[in-house]
C-alpha positions in Angstrom: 0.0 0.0 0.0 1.1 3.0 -0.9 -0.3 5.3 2.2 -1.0 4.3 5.9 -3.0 7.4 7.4 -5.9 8.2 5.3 -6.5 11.9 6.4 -2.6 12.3 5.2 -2.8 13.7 2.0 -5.2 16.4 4.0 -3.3 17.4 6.1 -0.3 20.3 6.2 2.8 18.3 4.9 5.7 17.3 7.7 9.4 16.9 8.3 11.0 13.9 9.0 10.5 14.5 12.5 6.9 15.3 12.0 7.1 18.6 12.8 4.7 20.9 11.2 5.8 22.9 7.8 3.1 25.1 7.3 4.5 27.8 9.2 7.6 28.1 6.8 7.4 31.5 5.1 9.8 30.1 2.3 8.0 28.5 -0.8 11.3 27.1 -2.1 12.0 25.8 0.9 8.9 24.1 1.7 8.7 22.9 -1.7 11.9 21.3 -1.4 11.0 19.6 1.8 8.0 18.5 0.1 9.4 17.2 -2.4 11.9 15.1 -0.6 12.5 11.3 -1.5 11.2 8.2 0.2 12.8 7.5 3.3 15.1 4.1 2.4 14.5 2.1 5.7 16.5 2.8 8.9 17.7 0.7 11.7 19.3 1.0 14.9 19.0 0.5 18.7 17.8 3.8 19.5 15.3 6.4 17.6 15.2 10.3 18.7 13.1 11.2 21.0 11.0 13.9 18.7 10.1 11.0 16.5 9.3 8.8 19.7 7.0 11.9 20.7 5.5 12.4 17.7 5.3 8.9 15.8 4.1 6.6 19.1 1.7 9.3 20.6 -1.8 6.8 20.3 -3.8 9.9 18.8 -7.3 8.7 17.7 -6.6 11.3 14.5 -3.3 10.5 13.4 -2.7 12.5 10.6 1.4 13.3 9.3 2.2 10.2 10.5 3.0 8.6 7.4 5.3 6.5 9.2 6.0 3.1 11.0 8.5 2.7 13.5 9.1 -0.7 14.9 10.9 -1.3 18.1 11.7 -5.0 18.3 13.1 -7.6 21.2 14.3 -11.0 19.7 14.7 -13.9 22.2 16.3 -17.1 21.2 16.0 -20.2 23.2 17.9 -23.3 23.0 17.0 -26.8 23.9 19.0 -26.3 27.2 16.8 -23.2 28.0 19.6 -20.8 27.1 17.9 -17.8 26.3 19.7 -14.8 23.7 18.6 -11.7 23.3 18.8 -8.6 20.8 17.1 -5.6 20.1 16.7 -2.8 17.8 14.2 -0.6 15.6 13.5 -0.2 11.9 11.2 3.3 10.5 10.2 3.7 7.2 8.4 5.6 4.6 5.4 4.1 3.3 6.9 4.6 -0.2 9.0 2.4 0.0 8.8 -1.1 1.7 7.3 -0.8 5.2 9.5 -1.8 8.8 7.3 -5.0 9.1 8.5 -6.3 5.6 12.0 -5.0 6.4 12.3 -7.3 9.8 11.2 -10.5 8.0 13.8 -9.9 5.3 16.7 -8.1 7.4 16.2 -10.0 10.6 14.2 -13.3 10.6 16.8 -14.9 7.0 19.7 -14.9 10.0 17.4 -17.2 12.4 18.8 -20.8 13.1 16.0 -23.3 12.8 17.7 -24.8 16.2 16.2 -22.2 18.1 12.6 -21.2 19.6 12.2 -17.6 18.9 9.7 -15.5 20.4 9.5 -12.0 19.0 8.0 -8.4 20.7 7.3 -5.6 18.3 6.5 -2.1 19.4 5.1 -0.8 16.6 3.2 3.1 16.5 0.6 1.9 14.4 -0.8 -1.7 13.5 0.2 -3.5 9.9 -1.9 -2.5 7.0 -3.7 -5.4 5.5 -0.2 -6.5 3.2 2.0 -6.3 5.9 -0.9 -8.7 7.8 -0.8 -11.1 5.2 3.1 -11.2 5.4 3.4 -11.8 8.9 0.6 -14.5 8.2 2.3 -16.0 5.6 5.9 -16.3 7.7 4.0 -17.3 10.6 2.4 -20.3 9.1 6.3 -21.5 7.5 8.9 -20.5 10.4 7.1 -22.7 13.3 10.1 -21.7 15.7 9.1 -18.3 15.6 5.9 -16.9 17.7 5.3 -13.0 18.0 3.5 -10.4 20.1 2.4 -7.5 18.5 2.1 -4.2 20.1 0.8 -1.5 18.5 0.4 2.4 19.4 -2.7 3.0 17.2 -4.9 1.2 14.9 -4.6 1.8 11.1 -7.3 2.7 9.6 -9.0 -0.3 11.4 -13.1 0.8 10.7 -12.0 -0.4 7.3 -13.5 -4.2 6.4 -10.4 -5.3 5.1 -8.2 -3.9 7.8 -10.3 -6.0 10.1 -10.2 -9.3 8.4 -6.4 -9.0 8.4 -6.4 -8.3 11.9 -8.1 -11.6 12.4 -6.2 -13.5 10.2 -3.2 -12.4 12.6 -5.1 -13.7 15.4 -6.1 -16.9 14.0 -2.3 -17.4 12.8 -1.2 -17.5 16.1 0.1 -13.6 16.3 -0.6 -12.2 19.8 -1.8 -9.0 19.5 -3.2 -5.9 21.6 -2.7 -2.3 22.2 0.2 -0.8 23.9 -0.2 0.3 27.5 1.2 3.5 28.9 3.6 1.1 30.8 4.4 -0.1 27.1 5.0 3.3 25.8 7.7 3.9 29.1 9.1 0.5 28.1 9.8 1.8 25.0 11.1 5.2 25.9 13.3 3.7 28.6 14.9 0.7 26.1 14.3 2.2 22.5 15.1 6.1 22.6 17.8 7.7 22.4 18.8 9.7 25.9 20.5 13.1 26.0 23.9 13.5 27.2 23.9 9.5 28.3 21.7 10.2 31.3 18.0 8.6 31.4 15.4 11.2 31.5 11.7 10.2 32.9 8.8 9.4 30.7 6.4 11.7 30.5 2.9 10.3 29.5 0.7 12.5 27.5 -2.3 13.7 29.1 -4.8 11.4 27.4 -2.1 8.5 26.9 -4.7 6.1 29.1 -8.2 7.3 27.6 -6.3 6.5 24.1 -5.4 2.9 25.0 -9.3 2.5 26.4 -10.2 4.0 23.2 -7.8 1.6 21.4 -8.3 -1.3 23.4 -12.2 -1.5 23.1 -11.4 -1.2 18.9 -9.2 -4.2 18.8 -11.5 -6.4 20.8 -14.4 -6.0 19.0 -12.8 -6.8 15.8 -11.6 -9.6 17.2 -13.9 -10.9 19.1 
């Protein structure tokens, strides 16, 4: 799919760090900002913070976030019990090929079929109905690997087909639910990048719990 917000396109166009442009009094400027190039997907083990703030925030209307970034936690267990971790994130621009397509070609081809691996994503918005199929799809070949999904907000989720792919996550085994303001600190603490080296408190967003509710009562009618 080529977009992930619908009310996008209406919406006053944003930096990379979704801060608004309109205010610009440059035309040429703005018009070159505009008219940047997809985003190639990133990766890492930290994102800025003004992306965290901006891209996770579980708004209901989440326009200018054109966006996914996916904070993920890999655990590998042996027969023994050994367990190995790693983690990291991947952003994209929904130009191009989305984070959820990016891990299952970037991270799952260096799995070893030895191992159990159970996967967390943190992702700001849920998969669009593609990406659902792909997880689907990997799901139902790589039986070492089980996932929990995470997600900020809902994409465009009153849509029919959005819904079915939802369930067809469910029913393939994918865990999923809404991200809890504990989540959100989880992320903030483990995912974002800290000034100066020193940790600074998470500050939840005034309506950060009535968002989840909001959220949360979403997801489990559609898959109830």
């Amino acid at each position: 799919m080529a977009q992930r917000e619908e009310t996008a396109a209406a919406t006053a166009p944003t930096s990379q760090d979704g801060e608004d442009l309109e205010n610009l009094e440059d035309p040429k400027k703005l018009k070159e900002l505009v008219e940047l190039p997809p985003f190639e997907i990133v990766t890492g083990e930290r994102l800025p913070a003004n992306f965290f703030k901006f891209q996770f925030r579980n708004v209901e209307y989440s326009s200018g976030r054109n966006k996914t970034f996916l904070c993920y936690v890999v655990e590998a267990q042996s027969k023994g019990g050994q367990v190995q971790a790693s983690r990291g994130y991947l952003e994209d621009e929904h130009i191009s090929a989305h984070a959820e397509e990016a891990f299952f070609n970037t991270i799952v081809p260096a799995f070893d079929p030895a191992l159990r691996y159970l996967v967390t994503w943190y992702v700001s918005s849920s998969p669009c109905a593609a990406c659902a199929d792909r997880i689907v799809r990997t799901l139902n070949k790589t039986k070492n690997l089980r996932l929990l999904l995470l997600a900020g907000r809902l994409f465009m989720w009153e849509e029919p087909e959005i819904q079915a792919a939802l369930r067809k996550l469910k029913e393939a085994g994918c865990k999923l639910r809404i991200m809890k303001p504990q989540d959100f600190e989880y992320v903030w603490q483990n995912f974002v990048e800290q000034e100066e080296g020193e940790s600074k408190a998470f500050e939840p967003w005034e309506d950060i719990q009535e968002n989840f509710l909001y959220y949360d009562e979403k997801l489990a009618d559609i898959l109830k």
